[in-house]
DRENDO-1510 file (C-alpha; in Angstrom, 1 decimal, always signed):
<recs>
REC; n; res; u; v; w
REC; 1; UNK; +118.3; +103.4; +52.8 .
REC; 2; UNK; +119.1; +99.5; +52.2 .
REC; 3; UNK; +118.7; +98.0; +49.7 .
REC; 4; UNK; +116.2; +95.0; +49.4 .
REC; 5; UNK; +115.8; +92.4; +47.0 .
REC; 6; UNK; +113.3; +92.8; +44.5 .
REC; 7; UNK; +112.4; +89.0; +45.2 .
REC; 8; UNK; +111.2; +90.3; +48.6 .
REC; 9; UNK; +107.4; +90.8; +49.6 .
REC; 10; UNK; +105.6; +93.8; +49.9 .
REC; 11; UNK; +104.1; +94.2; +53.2 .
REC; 12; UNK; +101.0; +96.3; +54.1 .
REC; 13; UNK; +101.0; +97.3; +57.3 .
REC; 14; UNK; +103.7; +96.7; +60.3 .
REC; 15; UNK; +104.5; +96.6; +63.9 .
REC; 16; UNK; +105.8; +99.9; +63.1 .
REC; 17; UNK; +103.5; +101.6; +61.8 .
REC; 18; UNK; +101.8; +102.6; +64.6 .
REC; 19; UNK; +103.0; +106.6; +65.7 .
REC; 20; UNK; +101.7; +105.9; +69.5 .
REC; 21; UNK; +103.7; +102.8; +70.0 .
REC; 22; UNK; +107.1; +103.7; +68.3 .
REC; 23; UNK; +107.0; +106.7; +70.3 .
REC; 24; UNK; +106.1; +105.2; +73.6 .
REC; 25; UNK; +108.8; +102.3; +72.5 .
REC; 26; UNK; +111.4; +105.1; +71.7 .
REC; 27; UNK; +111.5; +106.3; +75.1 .
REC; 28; UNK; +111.2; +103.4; +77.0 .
REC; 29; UNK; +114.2; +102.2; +75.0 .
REC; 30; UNK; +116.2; +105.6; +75.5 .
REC; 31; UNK; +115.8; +105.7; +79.0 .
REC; 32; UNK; +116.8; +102.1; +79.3 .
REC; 33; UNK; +119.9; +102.2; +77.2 .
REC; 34; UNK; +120.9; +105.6; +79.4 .
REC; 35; UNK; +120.5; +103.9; +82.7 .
REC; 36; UNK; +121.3; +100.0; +82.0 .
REC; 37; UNK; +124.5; +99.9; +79.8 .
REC; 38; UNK; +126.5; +102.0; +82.1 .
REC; 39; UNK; +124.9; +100.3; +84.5 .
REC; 40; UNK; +126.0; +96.8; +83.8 .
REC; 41; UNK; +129.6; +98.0; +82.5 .
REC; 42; UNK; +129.8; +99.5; +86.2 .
REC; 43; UNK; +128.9; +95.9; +87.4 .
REC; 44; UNK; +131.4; +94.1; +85.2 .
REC; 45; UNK; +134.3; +96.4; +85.9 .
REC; 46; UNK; +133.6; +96.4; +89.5 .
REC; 47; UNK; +133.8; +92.0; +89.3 .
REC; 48; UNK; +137.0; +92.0; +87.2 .
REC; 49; UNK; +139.2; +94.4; +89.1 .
REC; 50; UNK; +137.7; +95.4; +92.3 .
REC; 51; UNK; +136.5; +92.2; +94.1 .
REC; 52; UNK; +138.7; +90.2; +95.9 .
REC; 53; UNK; +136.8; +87.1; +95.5 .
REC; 54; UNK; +134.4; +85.0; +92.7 .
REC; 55; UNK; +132.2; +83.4; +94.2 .
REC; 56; UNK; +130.0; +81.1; +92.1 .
REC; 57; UNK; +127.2; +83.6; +93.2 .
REC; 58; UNK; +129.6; +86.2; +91.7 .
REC; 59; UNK; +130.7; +84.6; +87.8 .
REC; 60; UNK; +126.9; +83.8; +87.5 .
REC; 61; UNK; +126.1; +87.7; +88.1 .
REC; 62; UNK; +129.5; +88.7; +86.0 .
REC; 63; UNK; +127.8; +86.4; +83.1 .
REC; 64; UNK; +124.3; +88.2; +83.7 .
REC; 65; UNK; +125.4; +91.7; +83.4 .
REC; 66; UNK; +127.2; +90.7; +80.1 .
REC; 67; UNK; +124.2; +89.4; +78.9 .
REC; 68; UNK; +122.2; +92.6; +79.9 .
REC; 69; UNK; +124.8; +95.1; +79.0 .
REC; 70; UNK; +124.8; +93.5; +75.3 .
REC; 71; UNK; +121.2; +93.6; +75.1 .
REC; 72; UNK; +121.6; +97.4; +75.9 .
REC; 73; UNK; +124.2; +98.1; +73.3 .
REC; 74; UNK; +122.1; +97.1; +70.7 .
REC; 75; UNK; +119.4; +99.7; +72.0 .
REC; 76; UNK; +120.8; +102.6; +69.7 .
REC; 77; UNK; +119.9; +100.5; +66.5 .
REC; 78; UNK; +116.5; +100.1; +68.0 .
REC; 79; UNK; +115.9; +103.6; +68.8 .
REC; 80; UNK; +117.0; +104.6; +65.1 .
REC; 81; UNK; +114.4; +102.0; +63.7 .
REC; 82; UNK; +111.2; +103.0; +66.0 .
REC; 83; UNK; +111.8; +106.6; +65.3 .
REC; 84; UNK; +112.4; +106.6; +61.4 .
REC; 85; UNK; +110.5; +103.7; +60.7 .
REC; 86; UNK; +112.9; +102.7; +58.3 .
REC; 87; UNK; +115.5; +100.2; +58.9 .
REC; 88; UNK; +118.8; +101.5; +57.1 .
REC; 89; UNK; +120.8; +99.0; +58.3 .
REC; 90; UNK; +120.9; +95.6; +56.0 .
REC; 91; UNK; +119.5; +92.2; +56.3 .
REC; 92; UNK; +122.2; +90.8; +57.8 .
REC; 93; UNK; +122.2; +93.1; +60.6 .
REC; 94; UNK; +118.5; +92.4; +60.7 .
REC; 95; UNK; +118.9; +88.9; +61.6 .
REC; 96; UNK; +121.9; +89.7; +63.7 .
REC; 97; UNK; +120.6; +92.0; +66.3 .
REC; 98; UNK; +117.2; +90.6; +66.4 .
REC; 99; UNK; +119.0; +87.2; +66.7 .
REC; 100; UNK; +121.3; +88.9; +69.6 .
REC; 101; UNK; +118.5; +89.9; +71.6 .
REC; 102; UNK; +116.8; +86.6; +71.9 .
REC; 103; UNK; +119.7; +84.7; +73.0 .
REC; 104; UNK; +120.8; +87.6; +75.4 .
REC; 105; UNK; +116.9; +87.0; +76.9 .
REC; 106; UNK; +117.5; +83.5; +76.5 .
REC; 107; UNK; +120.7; +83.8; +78.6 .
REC; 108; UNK; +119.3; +85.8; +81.2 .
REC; 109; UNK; +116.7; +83.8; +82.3 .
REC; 110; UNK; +118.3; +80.6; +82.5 .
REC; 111; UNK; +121.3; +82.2; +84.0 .
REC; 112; UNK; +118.9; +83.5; +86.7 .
REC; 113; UNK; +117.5; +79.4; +87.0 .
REC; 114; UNK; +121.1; +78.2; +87.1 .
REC; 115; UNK; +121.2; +80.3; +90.1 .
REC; 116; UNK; +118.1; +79.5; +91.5 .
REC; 117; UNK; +119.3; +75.9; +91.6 .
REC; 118; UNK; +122.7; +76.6; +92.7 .
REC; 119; UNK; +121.3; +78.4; +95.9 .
REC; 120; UNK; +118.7; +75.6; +96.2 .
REC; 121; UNK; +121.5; +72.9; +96.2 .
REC; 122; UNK; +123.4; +75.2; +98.9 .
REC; 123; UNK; +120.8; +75.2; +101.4 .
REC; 124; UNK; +119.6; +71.6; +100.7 .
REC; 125; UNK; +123.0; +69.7; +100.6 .
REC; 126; UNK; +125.9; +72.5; +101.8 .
REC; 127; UNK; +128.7; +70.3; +102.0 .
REC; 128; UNK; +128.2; +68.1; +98.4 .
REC; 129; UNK; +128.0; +71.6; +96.9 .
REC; 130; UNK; +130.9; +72.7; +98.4 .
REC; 131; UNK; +132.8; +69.7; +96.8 .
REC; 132; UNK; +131.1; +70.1; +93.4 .
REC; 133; UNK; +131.2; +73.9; +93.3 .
REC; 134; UNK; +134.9; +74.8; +92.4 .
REC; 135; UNK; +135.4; +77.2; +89.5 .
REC; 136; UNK; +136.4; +74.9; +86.6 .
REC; 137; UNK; +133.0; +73.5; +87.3 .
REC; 138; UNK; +131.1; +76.5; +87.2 .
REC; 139; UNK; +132.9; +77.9; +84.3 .
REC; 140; UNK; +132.1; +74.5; +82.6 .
REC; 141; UNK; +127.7; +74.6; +83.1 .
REC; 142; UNK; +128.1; +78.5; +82.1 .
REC; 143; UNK; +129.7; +77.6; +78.8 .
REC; 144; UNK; +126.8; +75.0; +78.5 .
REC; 145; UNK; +124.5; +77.9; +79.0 .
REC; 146; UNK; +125.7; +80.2; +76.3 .
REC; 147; UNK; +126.0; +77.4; +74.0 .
REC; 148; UNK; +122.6; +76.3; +74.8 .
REC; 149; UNK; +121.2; +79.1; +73.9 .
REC; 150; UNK; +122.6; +80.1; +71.5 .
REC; 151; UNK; +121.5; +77.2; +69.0 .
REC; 152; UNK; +117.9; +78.0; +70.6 .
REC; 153; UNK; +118.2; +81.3; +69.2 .
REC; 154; UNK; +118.9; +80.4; +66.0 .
REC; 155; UNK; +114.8; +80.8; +65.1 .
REC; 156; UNK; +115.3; +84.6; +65.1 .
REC; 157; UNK; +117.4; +84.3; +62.3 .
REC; 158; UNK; +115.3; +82.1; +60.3 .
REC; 159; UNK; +112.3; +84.2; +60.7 .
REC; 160; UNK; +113.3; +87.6; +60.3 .
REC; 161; UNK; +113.6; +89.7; +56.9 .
REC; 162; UNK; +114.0; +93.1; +55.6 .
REC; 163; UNK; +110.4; +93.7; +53.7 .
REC; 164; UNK; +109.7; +96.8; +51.6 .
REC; 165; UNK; +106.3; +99.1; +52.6 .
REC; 166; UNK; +103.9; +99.5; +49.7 .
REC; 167; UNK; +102.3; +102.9; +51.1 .
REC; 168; UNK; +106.0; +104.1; +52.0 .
REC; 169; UNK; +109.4; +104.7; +50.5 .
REC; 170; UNK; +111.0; +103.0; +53.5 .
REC; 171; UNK; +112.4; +99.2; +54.6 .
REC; 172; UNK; +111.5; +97.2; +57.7 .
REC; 173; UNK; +113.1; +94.7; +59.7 .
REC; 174; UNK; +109.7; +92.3; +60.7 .
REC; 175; UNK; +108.8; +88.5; +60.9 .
REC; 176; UNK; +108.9; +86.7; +58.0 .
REC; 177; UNK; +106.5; +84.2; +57.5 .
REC; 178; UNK; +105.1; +82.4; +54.6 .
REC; 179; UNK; +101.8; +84.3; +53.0 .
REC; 180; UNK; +99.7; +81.1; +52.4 .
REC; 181; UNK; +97.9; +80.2; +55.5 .
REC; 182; UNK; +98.6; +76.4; +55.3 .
REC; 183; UNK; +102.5; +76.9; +55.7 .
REC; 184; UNK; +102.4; +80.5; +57.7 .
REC; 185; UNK; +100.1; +79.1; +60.7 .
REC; 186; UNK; +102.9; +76.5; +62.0 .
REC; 187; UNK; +105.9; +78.7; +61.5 .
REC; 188; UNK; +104.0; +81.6; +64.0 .
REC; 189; UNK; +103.2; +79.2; +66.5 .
REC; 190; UNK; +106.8; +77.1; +66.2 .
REC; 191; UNK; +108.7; +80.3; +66.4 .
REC; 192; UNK; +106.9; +81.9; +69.7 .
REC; 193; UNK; +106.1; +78.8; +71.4 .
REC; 194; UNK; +109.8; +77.8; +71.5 .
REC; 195; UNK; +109.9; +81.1; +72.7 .
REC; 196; UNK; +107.2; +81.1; +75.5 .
REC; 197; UNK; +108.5; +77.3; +76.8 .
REC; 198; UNK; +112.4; +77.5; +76.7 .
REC; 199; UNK; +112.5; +81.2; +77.7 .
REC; 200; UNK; +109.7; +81.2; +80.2 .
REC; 201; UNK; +107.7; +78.4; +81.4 .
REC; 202; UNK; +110.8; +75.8; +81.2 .
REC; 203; UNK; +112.9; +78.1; +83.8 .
REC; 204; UNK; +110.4; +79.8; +85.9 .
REC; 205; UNK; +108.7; +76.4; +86.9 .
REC; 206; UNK; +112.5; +75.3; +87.9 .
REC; 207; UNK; +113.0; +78.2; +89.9 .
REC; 208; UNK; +109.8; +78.4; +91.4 .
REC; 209; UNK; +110.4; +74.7; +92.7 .
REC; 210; UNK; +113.7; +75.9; +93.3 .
REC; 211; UNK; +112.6; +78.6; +96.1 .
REC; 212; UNK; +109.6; +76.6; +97.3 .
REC; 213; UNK; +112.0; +74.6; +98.5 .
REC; 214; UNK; +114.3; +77.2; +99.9 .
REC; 215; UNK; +112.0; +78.6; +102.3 .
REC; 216; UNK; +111.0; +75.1; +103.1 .
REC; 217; UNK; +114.3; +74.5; +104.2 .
REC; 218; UNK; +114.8; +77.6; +106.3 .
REC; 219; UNK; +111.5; +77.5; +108.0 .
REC; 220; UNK; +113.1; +74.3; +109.4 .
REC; 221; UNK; +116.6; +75.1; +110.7 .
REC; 222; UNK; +117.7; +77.3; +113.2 .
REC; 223; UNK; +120.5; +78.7; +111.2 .
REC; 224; UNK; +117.6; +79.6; +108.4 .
REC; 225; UNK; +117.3; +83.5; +108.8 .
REC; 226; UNK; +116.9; +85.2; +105.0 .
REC; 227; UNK; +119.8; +87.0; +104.2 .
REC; 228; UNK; +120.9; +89.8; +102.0 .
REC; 229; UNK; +121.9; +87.3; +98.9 .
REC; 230; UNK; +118.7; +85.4; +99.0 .
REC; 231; UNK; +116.4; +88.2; +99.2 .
REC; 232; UNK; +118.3; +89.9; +96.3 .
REC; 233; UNK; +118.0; +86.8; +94.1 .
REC; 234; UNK; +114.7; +86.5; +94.5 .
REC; 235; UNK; +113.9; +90.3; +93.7 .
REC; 236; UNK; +115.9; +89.6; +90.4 .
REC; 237; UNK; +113.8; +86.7; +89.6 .
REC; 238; UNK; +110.8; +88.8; +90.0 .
REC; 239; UNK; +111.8; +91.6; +88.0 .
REC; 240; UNK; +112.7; +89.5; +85.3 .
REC; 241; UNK; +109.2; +87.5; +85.2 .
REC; 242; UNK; +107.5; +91.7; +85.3 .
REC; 243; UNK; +108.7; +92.7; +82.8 .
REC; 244; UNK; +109.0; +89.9; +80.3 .
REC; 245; UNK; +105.6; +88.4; +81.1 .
REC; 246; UNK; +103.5; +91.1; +78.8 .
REC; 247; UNK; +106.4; +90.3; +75.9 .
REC; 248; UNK; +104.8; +86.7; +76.5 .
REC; 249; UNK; +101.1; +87.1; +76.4 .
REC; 250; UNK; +101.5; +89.2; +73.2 .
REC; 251; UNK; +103.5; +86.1; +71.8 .
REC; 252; UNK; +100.8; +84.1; +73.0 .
REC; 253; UNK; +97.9; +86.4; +71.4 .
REC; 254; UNK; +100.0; +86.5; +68.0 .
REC; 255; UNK; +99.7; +82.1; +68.3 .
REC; 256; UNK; +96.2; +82.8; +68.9 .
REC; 257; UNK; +95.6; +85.1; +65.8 .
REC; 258; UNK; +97.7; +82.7; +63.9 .
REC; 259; UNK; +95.3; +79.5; +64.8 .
REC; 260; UNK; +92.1; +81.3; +65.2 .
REC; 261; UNK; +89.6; +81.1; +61.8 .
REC; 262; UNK; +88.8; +84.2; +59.6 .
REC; 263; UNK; +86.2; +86.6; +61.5 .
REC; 264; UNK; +85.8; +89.2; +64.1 .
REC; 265; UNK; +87.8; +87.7; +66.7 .
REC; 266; UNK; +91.1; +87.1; +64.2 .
REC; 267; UNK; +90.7; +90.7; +63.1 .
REC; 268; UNK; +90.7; +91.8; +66.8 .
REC; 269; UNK; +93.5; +89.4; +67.6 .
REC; 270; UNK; +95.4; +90.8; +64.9 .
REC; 271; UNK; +95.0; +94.7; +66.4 .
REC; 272; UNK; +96.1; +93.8; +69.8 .
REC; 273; UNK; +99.6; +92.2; +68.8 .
REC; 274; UNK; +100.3; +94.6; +65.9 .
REC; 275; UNK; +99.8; +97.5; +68.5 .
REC; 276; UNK; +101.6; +96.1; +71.3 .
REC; 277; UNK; +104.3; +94.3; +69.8 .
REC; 278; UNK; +106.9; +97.0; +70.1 .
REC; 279; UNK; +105.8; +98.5; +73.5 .
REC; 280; UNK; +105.7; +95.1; +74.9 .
REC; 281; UNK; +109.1; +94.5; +73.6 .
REC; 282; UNK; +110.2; +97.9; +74.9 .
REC; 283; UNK; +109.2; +96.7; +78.3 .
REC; 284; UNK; +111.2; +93.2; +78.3 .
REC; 285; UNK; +114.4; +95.8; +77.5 .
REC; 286; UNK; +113.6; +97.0; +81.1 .
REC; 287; UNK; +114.6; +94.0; +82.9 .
REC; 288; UNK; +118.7; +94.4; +81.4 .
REC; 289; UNK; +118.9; +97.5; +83.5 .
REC; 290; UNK; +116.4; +96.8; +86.3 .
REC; 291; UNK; +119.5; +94.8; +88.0 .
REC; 292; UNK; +122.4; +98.0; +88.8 .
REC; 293; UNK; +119.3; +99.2; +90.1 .
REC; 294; UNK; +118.5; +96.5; +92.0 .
REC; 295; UNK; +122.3; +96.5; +93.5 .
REC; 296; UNK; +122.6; +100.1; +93.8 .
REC; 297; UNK; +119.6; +99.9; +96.6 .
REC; 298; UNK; +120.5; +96.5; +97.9 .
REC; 299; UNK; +125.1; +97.5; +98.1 .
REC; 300; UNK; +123.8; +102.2; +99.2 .
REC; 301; UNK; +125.2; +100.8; +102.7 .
REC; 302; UNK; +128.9; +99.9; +101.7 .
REC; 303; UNK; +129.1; +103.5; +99.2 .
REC; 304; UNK; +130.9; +105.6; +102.1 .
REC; 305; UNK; +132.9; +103.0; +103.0 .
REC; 306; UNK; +133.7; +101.6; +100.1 .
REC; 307; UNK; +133.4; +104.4; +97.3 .
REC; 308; UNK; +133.6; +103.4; +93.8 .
REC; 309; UNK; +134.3; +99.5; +95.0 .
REC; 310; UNK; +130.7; +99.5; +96.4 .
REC; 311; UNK; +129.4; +97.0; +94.5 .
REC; 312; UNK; +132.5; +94.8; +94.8 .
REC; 313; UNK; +132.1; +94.8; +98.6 .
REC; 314; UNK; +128.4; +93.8; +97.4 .
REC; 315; UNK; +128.8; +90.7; +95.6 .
REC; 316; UNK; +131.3; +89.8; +98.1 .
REC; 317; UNK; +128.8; +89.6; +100.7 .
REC; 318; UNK; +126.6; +87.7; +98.8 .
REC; 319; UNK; +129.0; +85.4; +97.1 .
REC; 320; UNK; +129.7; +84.0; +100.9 .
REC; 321; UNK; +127.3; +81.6; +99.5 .
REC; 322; UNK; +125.5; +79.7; +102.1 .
REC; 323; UNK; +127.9; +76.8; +101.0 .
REC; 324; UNK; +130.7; +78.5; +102.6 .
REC; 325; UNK; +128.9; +78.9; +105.3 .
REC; 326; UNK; +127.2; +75.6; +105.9 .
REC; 327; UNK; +130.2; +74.4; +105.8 .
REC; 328; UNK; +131.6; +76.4; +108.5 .
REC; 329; UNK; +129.1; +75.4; +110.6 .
REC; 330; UNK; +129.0; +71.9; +109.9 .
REC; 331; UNK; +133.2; +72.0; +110.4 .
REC; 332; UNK; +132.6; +73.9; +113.8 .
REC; 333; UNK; +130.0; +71.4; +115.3 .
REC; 334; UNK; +132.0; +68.5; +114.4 .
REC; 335; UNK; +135.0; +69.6; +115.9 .
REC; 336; UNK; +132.7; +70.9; +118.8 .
REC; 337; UNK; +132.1; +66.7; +119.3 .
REC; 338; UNK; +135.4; +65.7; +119.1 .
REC; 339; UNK; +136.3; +68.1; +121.8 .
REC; 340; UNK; +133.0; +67.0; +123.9 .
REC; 341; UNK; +134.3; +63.3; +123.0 .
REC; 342; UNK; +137.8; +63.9; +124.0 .
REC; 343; UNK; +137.1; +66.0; +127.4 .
REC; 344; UNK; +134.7; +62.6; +128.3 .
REC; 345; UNK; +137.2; +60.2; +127.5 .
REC; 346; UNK; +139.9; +62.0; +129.4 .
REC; 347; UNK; +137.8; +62.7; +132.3 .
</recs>
């Protein structure tokens, strides 16, 4: 077992302590770690040596399944802690992997919103995008991404410490927040609002503008038919805002519990986040390996053509961004004038 500073407190109870929750979190965590890190390694591999073509459609979804297959590396640590109860592993590593997690769900998200906008700007203005779209540029707003988030993170490193259990000969890896009430209540609420408003409201209220107006747009044109990318976006944006939304409210709860007066309602406010904490957090873990799945479904019709390449073929088709192809179109009609222009004048 680690060892812990004797300067540390002792803490009572824990998100841990509850059998039901560690074991529902176990599994949930197993399962996702069996399906989403090969998964997402798949998705990488086929992007760097089977597609013939990156796409800013495609680096943004290279850069997403990083994110998601890191996220499901760091399961096995997670697993180890929910079913021993103990965390083994150091302090450090405490605020490492905890710190890892948050900006890999930091990433995620705004790597779907970067997206979001990127398609937007495609349907809305084809031909400046094209212009502004080239790979140095999309390699530069990606780098502003990670290192975006990564300073955002940095709160999961500040608040996290390995604590010692008084009924228990064993360590935990929890939130650390200052016992008096007068400095405790502000460092709760700064530490999961920043988390509720940069890695959930800020991003899903830009891409929900975002695919308002989309659909806007393709209600208007002729050439505005959904296609495969656009619907596969949009089901990744979904199942991103499923399964972190109940990782929210109990953020929002724990705020709640932090604000609300001593009585009844604190005590029951208190219950509901301890005891839904880890299963909540579980949950959120889903999302990382939600998207092979989502591809696997979306790319079954290129496997027996394709074989192991599949999902190449895939994120080929969908990184034929609607740039590309607005500005086809756009290229065709003009020339289509020229030649109505130049039969007119010659006859």
């Amino acid at each position: 077992m680690a060892q812990v500073n004797s300067t540390f407190n002792v803490v009572n109870n824990t998100i841990v302590d509850n059998p039901v929750s560690t074991t529902m979190g176990a599994l949930i965590l197993s399962i996702v770690f069996l399906l989403g890190f090969p998964g997402n390694l798949f998705i990488i591999w086929s992007i760097l040596a089977r597609a013939k073509r990156q796409s800013v459609t495609t680096l943004i979804i290279l850069n997403l399944a990083i994110a998601d297959g890191s996220v499901m590396g760091l399961s096995p640590f997670f697993i180890a802690y929910l079913i021993s109860k103990d965390w083994p592993f150091g302090e450090a590593m405490c605020k490492i992997l905890f710190y890892l997690c948050l900006l890999n769900m930091y990433a995620s998200i705004h790597l779907i919103m970067v997206m979001s906008v990127y398609r937007m700007l495609a349907v809305l203005w084809p031909q400046w995008t094209a212009r502004i779209s080239g790979r140095k540029t999309v390699m530069k707003v990606l780098a502003v991404v990670w290192v975006l988030v990564m300073i955002a993170s940095i709160p999961a490193i500040i608040f996290r410490k390995v604590w010692n259990k008084s009924n228990a000969n064993k360590v935990v890896c929890d939130s650390f927040h200052e016992e008096d009430d007068q400095s405790r209540m502000p460092t709760v609420v700064i530490q999961y609002m920043l988390e509720l408003i940069f890695g959930f409201l800020i991003p899903y209220t830009v891409i929900v503008f975002c695919y308002i107006r989309i659909l806007r747009r393709i209600r208007q044109t002729r050439f505005g038919r959904r296609i495969r990318s656009e619907n596969l976006i949009l089901a990744i944006v979904l199942t991103f805002c499923l399964f972190w939304l109940p990782y929210h409210i109990v953020n929002m709860v724990q705020v709640t519990w932090a604000l609300c007066p001593e009585g009844k309602v604190k005590h029951i406010l208190d219950k509901i986040w301890q005891s839904s904490r880890v299963v909540t957090s579980s949950i959120a873990f889903i999302s990382s390996c939600a998207n092979p799945v989502l591809y696997f479904f979306v790319g079954k019709s290129y496997i027996r053509q394709e074989g192991l390449a599949f999902m190449a073929r895939l994120f080929e088709g969908t990184g034929l961004d609607l740039v590309s192809r607005k500005s086809r179109q756009n290229s065709q009609n003009s020339r289509d004038k020229e030649k109505e222009a130049e039969a007119i004048t010659l006859g």
